[in-house]
Structure formats: C-alpha cells, structure tokens
PDB file of N, CA, C and O in Angstrom:
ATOM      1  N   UNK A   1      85.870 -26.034   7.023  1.00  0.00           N
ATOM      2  CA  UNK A   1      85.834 -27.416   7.457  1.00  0.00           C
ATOM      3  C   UNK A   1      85.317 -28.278   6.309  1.00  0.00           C
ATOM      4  O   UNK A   1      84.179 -28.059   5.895  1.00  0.00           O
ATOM      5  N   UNK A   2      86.267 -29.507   5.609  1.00  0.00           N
ATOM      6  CA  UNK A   2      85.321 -29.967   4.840  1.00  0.00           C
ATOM      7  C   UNK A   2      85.043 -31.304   5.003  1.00  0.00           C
ATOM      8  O   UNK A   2      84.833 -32.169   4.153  1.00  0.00           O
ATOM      9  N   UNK A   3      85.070 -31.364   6.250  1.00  0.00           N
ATOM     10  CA  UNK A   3      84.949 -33.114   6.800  1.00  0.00           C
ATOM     11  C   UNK A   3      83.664 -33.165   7.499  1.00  0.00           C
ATOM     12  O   UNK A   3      83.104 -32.176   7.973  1.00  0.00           O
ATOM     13  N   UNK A   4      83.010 -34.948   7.561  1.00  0.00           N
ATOM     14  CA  UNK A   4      82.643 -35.967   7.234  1.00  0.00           C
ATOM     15  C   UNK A   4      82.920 -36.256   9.253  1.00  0.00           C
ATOM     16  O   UNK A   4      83.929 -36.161   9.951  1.00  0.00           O
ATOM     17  N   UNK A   5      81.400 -36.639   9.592  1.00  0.00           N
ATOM     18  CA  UNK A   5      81.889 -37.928  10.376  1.00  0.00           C
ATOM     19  C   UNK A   5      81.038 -39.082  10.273  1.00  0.00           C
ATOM     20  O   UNK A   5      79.846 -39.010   9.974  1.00  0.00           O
ATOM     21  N   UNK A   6      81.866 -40.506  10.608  1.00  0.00           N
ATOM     22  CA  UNK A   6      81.362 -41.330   9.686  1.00  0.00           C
ATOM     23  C   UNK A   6      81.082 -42.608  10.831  1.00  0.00           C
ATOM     24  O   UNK A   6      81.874 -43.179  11.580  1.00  0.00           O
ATOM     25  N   UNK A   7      80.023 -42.738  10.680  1.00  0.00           N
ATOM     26  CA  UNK A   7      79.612 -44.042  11.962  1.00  0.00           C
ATOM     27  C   UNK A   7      79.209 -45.464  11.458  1.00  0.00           C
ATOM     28  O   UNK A   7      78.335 -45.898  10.707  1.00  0.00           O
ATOM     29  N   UNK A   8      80.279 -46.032  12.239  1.00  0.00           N
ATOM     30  CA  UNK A   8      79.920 -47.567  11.843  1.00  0.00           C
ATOM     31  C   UNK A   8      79.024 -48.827  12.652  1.00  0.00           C
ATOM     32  O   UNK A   8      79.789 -49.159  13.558  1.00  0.00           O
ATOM     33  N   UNK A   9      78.068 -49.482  12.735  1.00  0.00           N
ATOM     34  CA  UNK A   9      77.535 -50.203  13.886  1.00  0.00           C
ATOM     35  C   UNK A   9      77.325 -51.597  13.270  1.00  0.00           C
ATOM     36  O   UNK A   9      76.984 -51.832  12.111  1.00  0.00           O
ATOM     37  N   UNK A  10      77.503 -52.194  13.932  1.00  0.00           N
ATOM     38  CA  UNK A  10      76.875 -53.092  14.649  1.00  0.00           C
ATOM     39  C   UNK A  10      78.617 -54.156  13.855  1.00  0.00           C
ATOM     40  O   UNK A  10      79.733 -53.673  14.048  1.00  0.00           O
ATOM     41  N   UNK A  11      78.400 -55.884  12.831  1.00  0.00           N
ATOM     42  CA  UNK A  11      78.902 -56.085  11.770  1.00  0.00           C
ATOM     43  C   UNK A  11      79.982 -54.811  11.139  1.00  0.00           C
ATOM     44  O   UNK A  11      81.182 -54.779  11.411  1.00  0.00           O
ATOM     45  N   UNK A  12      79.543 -54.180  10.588  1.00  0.00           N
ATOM     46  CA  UNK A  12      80.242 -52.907   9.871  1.00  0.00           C
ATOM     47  C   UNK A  12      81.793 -52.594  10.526  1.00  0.00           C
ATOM     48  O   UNK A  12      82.907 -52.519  10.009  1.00  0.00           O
ATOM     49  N   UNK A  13      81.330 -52.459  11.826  1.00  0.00           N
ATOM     50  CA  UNK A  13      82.718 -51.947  12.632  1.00  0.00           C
ATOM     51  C   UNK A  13      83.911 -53.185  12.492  1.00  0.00           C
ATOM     52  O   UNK A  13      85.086 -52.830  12.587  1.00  0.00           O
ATOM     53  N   UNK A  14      83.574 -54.751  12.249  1.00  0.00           N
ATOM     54  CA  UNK A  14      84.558 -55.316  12.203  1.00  0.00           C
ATOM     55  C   UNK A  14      85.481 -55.044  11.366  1.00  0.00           C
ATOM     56  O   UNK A  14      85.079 -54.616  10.284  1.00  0.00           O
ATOM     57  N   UNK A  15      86.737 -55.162  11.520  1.00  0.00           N
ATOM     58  CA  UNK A  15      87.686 -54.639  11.004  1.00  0.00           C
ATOM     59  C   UNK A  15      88.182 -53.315  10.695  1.00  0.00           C
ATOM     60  O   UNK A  15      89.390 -53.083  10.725  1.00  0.00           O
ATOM     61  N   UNK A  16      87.420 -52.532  10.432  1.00  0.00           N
ATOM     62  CA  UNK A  16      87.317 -50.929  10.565  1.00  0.00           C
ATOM     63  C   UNK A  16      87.373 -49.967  11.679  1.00  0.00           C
ATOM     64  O   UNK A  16      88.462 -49.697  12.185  1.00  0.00           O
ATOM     65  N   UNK A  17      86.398 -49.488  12.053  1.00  0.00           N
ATOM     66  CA  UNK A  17      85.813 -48.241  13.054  1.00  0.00           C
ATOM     67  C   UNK A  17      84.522 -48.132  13.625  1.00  0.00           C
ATOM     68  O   UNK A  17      83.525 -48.467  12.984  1.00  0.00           O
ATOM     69  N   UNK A  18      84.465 -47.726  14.681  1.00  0.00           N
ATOM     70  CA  UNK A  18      83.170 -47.305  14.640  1.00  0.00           C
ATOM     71  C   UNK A  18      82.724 -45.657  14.878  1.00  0.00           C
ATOM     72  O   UNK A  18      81.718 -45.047  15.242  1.00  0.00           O
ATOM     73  N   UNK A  19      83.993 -45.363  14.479  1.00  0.00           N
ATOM     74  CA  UNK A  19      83.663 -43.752  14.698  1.00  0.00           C
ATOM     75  C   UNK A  19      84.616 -42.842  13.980  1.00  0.00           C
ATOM     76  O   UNK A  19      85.669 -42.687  14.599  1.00  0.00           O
ATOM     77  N   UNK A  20      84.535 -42.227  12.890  1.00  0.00           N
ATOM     78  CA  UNK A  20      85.667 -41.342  12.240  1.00  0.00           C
ATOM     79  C   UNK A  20      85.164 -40.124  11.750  1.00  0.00           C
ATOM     80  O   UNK A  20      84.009 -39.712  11.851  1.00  0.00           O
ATOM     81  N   UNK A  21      86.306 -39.480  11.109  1.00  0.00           N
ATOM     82  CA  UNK A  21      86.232 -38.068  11.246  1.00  0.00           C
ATOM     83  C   UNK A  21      87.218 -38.011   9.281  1.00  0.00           C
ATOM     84  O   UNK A  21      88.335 -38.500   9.110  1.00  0.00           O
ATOM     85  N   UNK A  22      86.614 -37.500   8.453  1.00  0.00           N
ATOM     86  CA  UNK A  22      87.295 -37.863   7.672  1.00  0.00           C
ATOM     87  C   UNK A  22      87.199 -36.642   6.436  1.00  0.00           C
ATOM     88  O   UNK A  22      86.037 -36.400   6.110  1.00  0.00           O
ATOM     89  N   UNK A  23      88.259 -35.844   5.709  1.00  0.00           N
ATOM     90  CA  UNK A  23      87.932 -35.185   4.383  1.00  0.00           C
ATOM     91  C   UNK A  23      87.344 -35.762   3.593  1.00  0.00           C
ATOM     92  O   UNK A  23      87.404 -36.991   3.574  1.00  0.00           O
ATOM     93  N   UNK A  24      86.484 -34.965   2.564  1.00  0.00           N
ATOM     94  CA  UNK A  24      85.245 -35.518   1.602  1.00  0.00           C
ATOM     95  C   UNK A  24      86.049 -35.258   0.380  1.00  0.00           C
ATOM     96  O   UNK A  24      85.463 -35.558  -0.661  1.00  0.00           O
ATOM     97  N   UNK A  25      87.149 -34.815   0.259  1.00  0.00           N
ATOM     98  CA  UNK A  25      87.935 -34.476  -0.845  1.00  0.00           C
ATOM     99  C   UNK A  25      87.397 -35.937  -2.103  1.00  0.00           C
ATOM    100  O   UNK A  25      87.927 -37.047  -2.062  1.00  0.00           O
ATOM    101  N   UNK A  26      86.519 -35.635  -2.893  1.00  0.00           N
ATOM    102  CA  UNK A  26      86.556 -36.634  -4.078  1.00  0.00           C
ATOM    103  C   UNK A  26      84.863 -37.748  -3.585  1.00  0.00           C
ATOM    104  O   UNK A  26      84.291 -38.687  -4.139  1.00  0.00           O
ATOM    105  N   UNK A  27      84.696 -37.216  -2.717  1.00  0.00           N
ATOM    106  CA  UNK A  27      83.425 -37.913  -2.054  1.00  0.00           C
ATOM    107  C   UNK A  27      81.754 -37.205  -2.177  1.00  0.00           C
ATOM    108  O   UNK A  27      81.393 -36.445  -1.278  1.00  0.00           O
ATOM    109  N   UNK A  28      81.108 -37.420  -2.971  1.00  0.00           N
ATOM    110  CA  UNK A  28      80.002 -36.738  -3.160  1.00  0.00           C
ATOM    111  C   UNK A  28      78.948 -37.022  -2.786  1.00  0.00           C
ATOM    112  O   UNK A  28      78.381 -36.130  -2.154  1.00  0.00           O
ATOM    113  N   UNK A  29      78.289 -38.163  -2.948  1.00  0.00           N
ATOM    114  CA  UNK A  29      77.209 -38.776  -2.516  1.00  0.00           C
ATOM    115  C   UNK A  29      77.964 -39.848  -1.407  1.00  0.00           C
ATOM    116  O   UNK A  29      79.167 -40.017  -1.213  1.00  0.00           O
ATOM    117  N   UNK A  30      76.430 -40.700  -0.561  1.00  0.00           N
ATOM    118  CA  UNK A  30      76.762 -41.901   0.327  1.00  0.00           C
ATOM    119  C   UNK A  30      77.717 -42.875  -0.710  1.00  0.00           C
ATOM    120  O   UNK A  30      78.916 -42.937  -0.437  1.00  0.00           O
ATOM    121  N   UNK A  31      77.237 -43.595  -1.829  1.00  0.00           N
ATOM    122  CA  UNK A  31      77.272 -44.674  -2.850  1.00  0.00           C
ATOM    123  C   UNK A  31      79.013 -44.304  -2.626  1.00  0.00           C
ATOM    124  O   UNK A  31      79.838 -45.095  -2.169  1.00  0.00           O
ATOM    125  N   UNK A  32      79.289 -42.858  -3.096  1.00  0.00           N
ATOM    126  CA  UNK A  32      80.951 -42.987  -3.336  1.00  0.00           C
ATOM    127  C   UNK A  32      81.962 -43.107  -1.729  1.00  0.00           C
ATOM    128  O   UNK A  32      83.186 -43.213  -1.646  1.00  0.00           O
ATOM    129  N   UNK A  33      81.078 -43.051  -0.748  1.00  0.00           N
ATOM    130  CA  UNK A  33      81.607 -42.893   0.518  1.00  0.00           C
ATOM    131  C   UNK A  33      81.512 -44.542   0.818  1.00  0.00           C
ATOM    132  O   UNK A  33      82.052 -44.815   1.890  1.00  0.00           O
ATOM    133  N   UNK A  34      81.080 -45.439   0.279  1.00  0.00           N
ATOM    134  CA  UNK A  34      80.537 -46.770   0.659  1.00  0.00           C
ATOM    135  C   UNK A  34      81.763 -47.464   0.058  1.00  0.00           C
ATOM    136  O   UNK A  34      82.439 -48.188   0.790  1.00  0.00           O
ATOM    137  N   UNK A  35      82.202 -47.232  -1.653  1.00  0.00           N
ATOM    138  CA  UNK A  35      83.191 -47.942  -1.959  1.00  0.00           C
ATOM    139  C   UNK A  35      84.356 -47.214  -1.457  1.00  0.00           C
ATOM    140  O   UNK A  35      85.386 -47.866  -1.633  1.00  0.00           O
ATOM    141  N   UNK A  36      84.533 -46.134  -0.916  1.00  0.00           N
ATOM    142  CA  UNK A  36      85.573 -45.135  -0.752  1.00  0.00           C
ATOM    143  C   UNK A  36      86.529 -46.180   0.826  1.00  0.00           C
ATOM    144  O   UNK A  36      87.723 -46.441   0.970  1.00  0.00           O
ATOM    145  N   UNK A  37      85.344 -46.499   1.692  1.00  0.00           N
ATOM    146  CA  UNK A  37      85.608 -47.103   2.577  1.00  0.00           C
ATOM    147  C   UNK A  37      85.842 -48.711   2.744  1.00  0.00           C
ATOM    148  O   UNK A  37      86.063 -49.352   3.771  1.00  0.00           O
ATOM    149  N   UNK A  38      85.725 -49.130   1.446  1.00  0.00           N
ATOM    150  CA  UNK A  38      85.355 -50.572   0.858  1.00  0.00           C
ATOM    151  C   UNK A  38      84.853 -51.406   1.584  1.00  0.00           C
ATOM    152  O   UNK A  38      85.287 -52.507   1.925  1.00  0.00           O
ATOM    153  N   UNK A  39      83.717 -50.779   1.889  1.00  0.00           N
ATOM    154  CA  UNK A  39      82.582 -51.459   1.781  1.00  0.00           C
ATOM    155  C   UNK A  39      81.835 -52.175   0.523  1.00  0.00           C
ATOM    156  O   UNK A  39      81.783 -51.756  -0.634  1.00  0.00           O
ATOM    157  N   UNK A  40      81.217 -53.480   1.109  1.00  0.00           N
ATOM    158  CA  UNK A  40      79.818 -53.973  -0.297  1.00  0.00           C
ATOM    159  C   UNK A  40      78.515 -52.837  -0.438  1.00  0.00           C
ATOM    160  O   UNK A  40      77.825 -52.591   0.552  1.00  0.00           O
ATOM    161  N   UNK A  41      78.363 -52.451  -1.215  1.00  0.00           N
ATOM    162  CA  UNK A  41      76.646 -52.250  -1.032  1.00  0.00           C
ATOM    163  C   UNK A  41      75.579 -52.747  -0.768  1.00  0.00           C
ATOM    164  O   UNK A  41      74.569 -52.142  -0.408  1.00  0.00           O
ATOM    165  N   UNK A  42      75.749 -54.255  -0.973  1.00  0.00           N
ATOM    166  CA  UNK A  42      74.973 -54.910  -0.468  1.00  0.00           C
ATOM    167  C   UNK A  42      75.113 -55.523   1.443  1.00  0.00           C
ATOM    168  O   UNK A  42      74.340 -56.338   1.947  1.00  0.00           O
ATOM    169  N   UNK A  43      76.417 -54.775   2.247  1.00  0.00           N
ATOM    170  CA  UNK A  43      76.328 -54.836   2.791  1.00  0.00           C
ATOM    171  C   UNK A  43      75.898 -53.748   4.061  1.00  0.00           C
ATOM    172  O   UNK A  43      76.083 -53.844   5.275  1.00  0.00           O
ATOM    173  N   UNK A  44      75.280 -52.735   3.283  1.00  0.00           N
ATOM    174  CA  UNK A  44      74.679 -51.650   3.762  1.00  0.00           C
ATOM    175  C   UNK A  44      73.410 -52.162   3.494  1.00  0.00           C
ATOM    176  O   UNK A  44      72.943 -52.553   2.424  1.00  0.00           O
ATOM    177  N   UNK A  45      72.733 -52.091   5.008  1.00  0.00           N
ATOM    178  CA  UNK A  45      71.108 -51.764   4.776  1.00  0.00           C
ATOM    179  C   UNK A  45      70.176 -50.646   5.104  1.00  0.00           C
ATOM    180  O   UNK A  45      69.006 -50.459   4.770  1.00  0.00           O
ATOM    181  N   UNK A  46      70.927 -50.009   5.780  1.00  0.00           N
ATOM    182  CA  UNK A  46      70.084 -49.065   6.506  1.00  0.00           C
ATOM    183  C   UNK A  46      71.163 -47.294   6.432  1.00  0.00           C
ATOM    184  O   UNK A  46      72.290 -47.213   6.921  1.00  0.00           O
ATOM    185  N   UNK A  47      70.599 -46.361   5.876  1.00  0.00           N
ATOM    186  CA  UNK A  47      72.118 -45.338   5.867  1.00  0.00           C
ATOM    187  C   UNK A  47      71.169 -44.048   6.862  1.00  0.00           C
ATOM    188  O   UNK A  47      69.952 -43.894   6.759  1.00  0.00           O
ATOM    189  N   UNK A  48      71.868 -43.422   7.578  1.00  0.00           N
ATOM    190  CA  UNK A  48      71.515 -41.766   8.061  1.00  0.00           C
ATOM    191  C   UNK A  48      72.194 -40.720   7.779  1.00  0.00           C
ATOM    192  O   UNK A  48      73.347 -40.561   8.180  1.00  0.00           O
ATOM    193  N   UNK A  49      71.638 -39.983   7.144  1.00  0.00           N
ATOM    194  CA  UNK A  49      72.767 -38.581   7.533  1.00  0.00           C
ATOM    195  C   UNK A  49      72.244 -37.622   7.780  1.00  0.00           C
ATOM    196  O   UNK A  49      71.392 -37.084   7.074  1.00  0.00           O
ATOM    197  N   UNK A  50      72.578 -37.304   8.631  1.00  0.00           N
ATOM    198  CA  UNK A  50      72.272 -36.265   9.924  1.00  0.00           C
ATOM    199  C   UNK A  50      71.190 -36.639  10.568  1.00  0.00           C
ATOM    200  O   UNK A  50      70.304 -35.792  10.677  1.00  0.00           O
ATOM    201  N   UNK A  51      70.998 -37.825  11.087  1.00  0.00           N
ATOM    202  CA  UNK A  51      69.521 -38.440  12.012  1.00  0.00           C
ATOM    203  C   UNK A  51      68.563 -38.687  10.607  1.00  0.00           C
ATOM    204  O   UNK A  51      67.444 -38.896  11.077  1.00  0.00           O
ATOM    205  N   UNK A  52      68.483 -38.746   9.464  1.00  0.00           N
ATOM    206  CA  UNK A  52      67.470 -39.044   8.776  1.00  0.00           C
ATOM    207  C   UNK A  52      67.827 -39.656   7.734  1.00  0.00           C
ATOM    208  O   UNK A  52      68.804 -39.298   7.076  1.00  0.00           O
ATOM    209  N   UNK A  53      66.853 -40.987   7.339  1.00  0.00           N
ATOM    210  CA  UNK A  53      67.005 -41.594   6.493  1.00  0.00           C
ATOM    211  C   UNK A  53      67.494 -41.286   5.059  1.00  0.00           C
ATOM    212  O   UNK A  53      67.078 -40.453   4.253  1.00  0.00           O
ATOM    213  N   UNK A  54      68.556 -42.247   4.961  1.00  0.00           N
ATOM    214  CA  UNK A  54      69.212 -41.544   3.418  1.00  0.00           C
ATOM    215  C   UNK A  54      69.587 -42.591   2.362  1.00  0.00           C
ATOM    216  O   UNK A  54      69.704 -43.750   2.760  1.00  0.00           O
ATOM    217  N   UNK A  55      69.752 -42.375   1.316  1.00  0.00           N
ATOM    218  CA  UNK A  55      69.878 -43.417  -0.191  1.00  0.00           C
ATOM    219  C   UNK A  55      71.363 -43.322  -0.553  1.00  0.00           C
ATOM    220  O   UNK A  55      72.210 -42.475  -0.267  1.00  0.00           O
ATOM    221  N   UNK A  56      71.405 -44.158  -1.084  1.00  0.00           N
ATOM    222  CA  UNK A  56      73.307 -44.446  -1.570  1.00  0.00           C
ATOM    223  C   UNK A  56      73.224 -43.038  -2.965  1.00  0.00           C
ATOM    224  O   UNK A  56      74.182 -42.781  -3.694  1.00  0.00           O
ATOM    225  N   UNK A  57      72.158 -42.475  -3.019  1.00  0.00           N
ATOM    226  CA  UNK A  57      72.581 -41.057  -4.257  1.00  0.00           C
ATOM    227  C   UNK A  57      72.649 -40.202  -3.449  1.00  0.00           C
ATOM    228  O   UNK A  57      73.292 -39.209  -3.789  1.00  0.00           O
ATOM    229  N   UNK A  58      72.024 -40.213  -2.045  1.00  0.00           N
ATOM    230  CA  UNK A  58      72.147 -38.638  -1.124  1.00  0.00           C
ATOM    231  C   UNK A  58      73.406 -38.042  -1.169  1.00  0.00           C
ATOM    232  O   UNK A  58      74.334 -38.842  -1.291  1.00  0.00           O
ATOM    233  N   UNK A  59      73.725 -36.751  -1.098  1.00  0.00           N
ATOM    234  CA  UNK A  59      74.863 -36.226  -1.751  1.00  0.00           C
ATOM    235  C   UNK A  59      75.247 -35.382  -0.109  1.00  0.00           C
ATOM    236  O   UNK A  59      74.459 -34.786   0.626  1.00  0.00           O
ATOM    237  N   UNK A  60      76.909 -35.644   0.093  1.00  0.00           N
ATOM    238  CA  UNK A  60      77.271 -34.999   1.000  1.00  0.00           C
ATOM    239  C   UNK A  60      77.910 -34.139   1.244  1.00  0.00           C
ATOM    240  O   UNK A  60      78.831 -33.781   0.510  1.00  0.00           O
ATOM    241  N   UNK A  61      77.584 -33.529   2.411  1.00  0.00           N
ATOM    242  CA  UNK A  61      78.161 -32.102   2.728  1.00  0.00           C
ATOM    243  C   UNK A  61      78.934 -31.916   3.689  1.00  0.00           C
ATOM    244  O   UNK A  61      78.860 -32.546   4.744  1.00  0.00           O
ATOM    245  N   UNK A  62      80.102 -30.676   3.339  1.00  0.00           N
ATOM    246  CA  UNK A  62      80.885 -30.526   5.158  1.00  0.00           C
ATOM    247  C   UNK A  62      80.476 -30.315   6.204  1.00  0.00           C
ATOM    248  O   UNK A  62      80.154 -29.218   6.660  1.00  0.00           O
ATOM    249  N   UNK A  63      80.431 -31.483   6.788  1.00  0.00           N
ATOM    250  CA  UNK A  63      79.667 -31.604   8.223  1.00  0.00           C
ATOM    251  C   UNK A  63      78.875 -32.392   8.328  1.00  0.00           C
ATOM    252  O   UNK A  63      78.753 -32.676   9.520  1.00  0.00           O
ATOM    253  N   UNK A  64      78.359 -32.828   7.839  1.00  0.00           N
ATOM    254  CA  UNK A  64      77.626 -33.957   7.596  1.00  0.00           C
ATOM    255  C   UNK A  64      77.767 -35.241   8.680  1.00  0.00           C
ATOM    256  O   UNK A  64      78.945 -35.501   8.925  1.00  0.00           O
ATOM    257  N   UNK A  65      76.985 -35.918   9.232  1.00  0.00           N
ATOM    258  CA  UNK A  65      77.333 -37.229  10.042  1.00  0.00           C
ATOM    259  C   UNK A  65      76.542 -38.403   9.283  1.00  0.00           C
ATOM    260  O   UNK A  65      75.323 -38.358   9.122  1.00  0.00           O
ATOM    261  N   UNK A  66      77.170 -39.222   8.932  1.00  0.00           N
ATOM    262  CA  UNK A  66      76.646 -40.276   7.977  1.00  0.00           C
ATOM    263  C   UNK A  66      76.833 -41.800   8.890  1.00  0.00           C
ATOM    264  O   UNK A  66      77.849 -42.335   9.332  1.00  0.00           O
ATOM    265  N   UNK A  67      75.600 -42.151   8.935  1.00  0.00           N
ATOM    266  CA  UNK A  67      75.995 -43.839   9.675  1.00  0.00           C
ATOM    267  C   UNK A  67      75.151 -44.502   8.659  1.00  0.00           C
ATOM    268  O   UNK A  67      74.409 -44.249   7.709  1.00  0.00           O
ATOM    269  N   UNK A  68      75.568 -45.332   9.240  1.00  0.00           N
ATOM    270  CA  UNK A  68      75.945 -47.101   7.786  1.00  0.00           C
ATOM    271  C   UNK A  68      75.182 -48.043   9.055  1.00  0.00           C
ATOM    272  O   UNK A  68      75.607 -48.004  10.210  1.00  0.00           O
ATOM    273  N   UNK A  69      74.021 -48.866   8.648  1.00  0.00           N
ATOM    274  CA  UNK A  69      73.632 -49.944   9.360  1.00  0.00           C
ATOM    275  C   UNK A  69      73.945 -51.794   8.253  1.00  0.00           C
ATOM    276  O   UNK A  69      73.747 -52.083   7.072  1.00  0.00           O
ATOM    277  N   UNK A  70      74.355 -52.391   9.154  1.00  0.00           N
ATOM    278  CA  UNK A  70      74.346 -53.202   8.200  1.00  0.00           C
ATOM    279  C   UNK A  70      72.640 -54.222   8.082  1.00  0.00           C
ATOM    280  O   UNK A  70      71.697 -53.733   8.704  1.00  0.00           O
ATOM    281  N   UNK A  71      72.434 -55.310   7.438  1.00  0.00           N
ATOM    282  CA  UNK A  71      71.076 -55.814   7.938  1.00  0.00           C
ATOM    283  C   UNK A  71      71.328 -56.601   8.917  1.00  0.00           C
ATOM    284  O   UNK A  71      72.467 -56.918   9.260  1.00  0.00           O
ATOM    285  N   UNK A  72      70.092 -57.056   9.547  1.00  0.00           N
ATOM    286  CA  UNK A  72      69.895 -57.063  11.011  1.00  0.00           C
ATOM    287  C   UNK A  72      69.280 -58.736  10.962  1.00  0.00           C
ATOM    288  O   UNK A  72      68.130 -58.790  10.525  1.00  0.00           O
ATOM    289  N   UNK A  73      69.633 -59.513  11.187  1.00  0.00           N
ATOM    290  CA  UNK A  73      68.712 -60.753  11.627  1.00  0.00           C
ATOM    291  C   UNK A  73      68.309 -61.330  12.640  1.00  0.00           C
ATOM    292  O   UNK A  73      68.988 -60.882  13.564  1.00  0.00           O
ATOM    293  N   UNK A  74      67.507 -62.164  13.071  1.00  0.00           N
ATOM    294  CA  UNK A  74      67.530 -62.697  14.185  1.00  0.00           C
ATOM    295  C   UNK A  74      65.999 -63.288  13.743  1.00  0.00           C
ATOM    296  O   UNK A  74      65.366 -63.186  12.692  1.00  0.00           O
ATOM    297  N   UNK A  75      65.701 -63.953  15.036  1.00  0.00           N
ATOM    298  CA  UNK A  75      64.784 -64.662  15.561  1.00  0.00           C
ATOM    299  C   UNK A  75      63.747 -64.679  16.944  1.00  0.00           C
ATOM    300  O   UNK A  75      62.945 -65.600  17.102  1.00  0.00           O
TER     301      UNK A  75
END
C-alpha cells in the first residue's frame, strides 16, 4: 500500500475535498504534499499526521493520515 489519506477542513475544502485517499509516488515530506495539492503555505496553519502535531519537513509514510488546518479567526 503506498497511499496517503489526506484531510481537508474547514476554508481548505473550498474548491477541493475534504477527504482523499491518494499515492505518495514523488511525495516525501508535508511541504511537498502542500504544493503537490496547490495549496499556499501560508495558507496552512495548523498540520497532523496521524493525530499529532506536524511541520511542513515531517516526512511521509504509506499510510499515513495527514490533515491541513487552515488559520482560524474570529471574535
């Protein structure tokens, strides 16, 4: 198995997904999974993979579940 599932919330999901399943073929870390999906980086604020906090260098593996928060505002 060398896939990826990949969660999108909140902002993020517009236009995209909020839930996929995807080969890592060429995908190593979060950072290359961020432009892979073209995404901004600056529109990532918050990343998990596998329930725990993770950095755009964390490096991924088959099987892996990676979610993407974008930032959060309010009042």
């Amino acid at each position: 198995m060398n896939e990826i599932e990949i969660r999108l919330f909140a902002t993020l999901r517009e236009g995209r997904f909020a839930r996929k399943k995807m080969k890592i073929n060429g995908v190593e870390r979060v950072e290359d999974l961020i432009r892979k999906l073209d995404m901004k980086p600056e529109e990532v604020a918050i990343i998990f993979v596998n329930k725990r906090h993770a950095r755009p260098d964390t490096k991924i593996h088959p099987g892996d579940i990676i979610s993407f928060f974008p930032k959060i505002g309010g009042g």
